[in-house]
N, CA and C atoms as an extended XYZ file, in Angstrom:
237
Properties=species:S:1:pos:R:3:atomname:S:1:resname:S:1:resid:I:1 pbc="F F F"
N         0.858       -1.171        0.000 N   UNK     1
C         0.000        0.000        0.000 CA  UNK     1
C         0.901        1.230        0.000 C   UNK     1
N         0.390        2.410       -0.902 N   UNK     2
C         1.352        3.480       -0.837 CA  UNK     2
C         0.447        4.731       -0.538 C   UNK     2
N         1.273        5.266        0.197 N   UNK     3
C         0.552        6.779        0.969 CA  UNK     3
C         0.575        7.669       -0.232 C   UNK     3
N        -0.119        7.995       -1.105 N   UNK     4
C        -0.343        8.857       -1.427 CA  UNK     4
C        -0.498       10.828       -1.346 C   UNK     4
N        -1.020       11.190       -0.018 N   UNK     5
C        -1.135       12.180        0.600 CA  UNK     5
C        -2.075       12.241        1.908 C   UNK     5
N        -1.376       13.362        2.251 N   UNK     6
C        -2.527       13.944        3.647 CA  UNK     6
C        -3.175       15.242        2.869 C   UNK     6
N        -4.556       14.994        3.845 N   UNK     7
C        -5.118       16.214        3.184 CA  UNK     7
C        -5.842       17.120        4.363 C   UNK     7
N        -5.108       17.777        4.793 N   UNK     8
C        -5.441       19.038        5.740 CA  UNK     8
C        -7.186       19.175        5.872 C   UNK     8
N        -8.138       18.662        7.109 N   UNK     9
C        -9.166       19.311        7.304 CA  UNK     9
C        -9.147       19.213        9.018 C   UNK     9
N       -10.098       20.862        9.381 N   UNK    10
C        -9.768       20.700       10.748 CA  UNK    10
C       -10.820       19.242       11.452 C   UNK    10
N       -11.770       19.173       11.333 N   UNK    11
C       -11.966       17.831       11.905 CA  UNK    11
C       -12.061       16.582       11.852 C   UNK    11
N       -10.716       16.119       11.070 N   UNK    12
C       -10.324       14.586       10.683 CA  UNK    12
C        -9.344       14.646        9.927 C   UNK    12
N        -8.372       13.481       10.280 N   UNK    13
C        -7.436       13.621        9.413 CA  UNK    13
C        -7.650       12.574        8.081 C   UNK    13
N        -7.177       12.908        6.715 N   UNK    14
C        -7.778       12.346        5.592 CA  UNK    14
C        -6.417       12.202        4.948 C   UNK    14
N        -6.246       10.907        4.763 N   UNK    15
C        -5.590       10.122        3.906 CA  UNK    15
C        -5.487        9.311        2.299 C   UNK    15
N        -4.708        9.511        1.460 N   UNK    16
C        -5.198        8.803        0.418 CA  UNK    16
C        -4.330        7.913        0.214 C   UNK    16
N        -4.376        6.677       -0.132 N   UNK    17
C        -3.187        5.424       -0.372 CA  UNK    17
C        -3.992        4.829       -1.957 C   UNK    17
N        -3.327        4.074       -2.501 N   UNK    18
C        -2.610        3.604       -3.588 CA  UNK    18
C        -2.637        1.965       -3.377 C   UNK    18
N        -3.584        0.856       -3.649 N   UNK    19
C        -3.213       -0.476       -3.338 CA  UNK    19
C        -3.893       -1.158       -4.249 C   UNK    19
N        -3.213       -1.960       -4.858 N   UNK    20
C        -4.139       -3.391       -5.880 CA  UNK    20
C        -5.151       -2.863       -6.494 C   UNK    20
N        -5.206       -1.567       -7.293 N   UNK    21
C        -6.062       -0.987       -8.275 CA  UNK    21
C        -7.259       -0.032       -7.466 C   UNK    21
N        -6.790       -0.400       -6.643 N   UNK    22
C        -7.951        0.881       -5.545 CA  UNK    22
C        -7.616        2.429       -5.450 C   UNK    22
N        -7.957        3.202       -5.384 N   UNK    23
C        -8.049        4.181       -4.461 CA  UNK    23
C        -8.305        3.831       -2.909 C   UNK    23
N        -7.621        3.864       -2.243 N   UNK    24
C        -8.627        3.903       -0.256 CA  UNK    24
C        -8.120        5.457        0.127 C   UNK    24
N        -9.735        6.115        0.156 N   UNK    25
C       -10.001        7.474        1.285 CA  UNK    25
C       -10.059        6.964        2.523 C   UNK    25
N        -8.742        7.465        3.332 N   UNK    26
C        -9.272        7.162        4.993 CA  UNK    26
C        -9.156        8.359        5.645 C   UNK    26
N       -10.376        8.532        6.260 N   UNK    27
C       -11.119        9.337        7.530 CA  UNK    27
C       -10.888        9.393        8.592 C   UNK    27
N        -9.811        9.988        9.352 N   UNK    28
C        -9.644        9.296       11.007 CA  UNK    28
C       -10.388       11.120       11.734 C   UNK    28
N       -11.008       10.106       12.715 N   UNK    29
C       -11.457       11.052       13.952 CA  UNK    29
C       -11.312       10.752       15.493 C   UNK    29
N        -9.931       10.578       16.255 N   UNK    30
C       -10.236        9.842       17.599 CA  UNK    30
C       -10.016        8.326       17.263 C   UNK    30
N       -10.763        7.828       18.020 N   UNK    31
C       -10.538        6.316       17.969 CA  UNK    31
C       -11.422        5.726       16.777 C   UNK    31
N       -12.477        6.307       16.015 N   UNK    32
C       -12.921        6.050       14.518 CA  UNK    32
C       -12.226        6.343       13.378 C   UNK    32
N       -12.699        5.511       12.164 N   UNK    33
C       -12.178        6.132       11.320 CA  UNK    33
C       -13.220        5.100        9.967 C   UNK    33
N       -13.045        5.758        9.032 N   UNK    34
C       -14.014        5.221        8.296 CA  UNK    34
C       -12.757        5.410        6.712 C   UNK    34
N       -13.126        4.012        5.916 N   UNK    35
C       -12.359        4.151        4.507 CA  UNK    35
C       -13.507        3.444        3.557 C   UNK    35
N       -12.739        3.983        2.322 N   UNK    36
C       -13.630        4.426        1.082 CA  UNK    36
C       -12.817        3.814        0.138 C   UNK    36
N       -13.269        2.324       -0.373 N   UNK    37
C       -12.200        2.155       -1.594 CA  UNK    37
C       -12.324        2.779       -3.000 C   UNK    37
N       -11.856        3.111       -3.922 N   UNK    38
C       -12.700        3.625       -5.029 CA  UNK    38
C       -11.810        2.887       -6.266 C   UNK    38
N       -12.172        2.195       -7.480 N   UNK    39
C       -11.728        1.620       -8.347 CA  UNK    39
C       -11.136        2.310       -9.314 C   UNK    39
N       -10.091        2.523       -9.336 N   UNK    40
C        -8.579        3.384      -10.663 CA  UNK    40
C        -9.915        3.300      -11.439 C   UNK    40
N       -10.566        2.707      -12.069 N   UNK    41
C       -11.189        2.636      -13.308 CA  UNK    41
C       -12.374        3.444      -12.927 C   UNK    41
N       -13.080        3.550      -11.802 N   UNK    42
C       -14.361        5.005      -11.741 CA  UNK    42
C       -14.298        6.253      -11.570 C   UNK    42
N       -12.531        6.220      -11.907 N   UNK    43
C       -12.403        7.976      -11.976 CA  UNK    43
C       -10.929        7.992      -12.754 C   UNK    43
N       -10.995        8.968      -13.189 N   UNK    44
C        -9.725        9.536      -14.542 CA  UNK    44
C        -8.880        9.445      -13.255 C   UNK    44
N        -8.732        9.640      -12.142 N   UNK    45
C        -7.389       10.297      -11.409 CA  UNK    45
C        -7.556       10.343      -10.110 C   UNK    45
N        -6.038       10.541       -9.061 N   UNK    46
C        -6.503       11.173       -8.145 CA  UNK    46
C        -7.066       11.950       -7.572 C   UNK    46
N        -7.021       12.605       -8.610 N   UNK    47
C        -7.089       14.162       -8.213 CA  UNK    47
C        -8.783       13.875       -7.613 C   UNK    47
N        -9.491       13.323       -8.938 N   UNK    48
C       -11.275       13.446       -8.524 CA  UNK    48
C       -11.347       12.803       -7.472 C   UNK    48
N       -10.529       11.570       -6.389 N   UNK    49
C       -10.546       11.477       -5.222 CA  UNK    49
C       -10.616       12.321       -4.577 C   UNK    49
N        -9.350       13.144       -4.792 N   UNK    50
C        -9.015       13.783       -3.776 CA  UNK    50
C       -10.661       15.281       -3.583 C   UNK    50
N       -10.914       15.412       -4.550 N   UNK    51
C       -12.841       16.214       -5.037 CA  UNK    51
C       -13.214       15.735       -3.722 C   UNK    51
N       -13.349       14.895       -3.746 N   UNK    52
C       -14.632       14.156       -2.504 CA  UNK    52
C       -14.149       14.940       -0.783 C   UNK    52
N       -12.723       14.928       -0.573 N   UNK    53
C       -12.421       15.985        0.877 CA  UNK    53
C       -12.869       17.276        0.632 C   UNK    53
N       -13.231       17.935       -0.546 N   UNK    54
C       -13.939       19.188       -0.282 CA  UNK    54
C       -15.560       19.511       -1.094 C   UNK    54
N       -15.828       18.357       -0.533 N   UNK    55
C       -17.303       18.531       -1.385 CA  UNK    55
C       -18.444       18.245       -0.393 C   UNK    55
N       -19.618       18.065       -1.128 N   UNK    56
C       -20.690       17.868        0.142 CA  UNK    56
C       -20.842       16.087        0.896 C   UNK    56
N       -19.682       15.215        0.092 N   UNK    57
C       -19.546       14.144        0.650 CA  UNK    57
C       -18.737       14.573        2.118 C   UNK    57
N       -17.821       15.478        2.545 N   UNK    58
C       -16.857       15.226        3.868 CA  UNK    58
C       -18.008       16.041        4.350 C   UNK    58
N       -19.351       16.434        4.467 N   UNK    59
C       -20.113       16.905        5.539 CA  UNK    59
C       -21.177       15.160        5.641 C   UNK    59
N       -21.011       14.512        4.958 N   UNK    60
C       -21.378       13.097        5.215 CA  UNK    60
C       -20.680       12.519        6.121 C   UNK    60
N       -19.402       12.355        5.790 N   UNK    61
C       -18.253       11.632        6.328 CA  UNK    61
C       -18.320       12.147        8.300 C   UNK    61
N       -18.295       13.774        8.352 N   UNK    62
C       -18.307       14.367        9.528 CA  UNK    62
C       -19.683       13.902       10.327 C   UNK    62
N       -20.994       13.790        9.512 N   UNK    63
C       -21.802       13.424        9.969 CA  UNK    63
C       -21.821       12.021       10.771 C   UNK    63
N       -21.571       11.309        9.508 N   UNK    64
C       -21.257        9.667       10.116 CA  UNK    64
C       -20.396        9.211       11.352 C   UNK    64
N       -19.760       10.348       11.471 N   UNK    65
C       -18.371       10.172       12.751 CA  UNK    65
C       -19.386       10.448       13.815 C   UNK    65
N       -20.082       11.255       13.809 N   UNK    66
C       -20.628       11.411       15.453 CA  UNK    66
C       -22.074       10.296       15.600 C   UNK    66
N       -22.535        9.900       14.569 N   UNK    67
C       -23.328        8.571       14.991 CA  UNK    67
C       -22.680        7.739       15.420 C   UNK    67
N       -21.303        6.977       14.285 N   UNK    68
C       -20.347        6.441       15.014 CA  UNK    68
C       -19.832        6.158       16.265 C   UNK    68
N       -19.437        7.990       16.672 N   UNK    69
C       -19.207        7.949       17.917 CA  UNK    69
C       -20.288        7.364       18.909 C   UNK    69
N       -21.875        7.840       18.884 N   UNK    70
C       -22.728        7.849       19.726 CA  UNK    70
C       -22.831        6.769       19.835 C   UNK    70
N       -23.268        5.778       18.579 N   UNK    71
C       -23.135        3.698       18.585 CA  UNK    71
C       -21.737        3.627       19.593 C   UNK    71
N       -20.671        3.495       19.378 N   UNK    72
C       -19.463        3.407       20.230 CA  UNK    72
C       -19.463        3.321       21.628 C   UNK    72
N       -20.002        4.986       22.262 N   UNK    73
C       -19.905        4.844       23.467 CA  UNK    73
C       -21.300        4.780       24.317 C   UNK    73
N       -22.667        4.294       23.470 N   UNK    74
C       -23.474        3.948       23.989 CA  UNK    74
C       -23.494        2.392       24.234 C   UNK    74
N       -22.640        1.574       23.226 N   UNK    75
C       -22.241       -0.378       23.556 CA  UNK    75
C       -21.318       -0.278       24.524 C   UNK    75
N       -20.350        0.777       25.344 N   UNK    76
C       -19.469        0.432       26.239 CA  UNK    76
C       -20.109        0.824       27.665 C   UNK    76
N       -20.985        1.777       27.112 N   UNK    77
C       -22.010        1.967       28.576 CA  UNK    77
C       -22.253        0.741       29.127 C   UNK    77
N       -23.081        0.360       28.195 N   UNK    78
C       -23.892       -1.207       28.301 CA  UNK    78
C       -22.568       -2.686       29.139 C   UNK    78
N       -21.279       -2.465       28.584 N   UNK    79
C       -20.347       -3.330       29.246 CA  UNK    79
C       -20.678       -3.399       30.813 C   UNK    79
């Protein structure tokens, strides 16, 4: 797998890697993190990966982190 880049946002850090014909977007927030494979062949480039950290998908991504979170530390309550 090859690191591709970091991509600067203030709430998560966003990664792009390079593996066995994939794209993988990874999302870290805290102890979550959420990845996104995307197929070399459903986009001309990185670059249109890299589209998706400033579009109306990373207010998805931000969204999904705090359900995340809430599932998370509402099953450790329960421990």
């Amino acid at each position: 797998m090859r690191v591709i880049g970091e991509y600067p946002h203030p709430a998560c850090k966003i990664t792009l890697f390079n593996w066995n014909g994939k794209y993988l977007l990874k999302f870290e927030q805290g102890p979550i993190e959420q990845t996104y494979k995307i197929s070399e062949m459903d986009v001309t480039g990185e670059q249109d990966v890299v589209t998706l950290t400033k579009s109306p998908f990373i207010d998805k991504v931000l969204l999904r982190f705090e359900q995340m979170q809430n599932d998370l530390f509402g099953a450790m309550e329960d421990l």
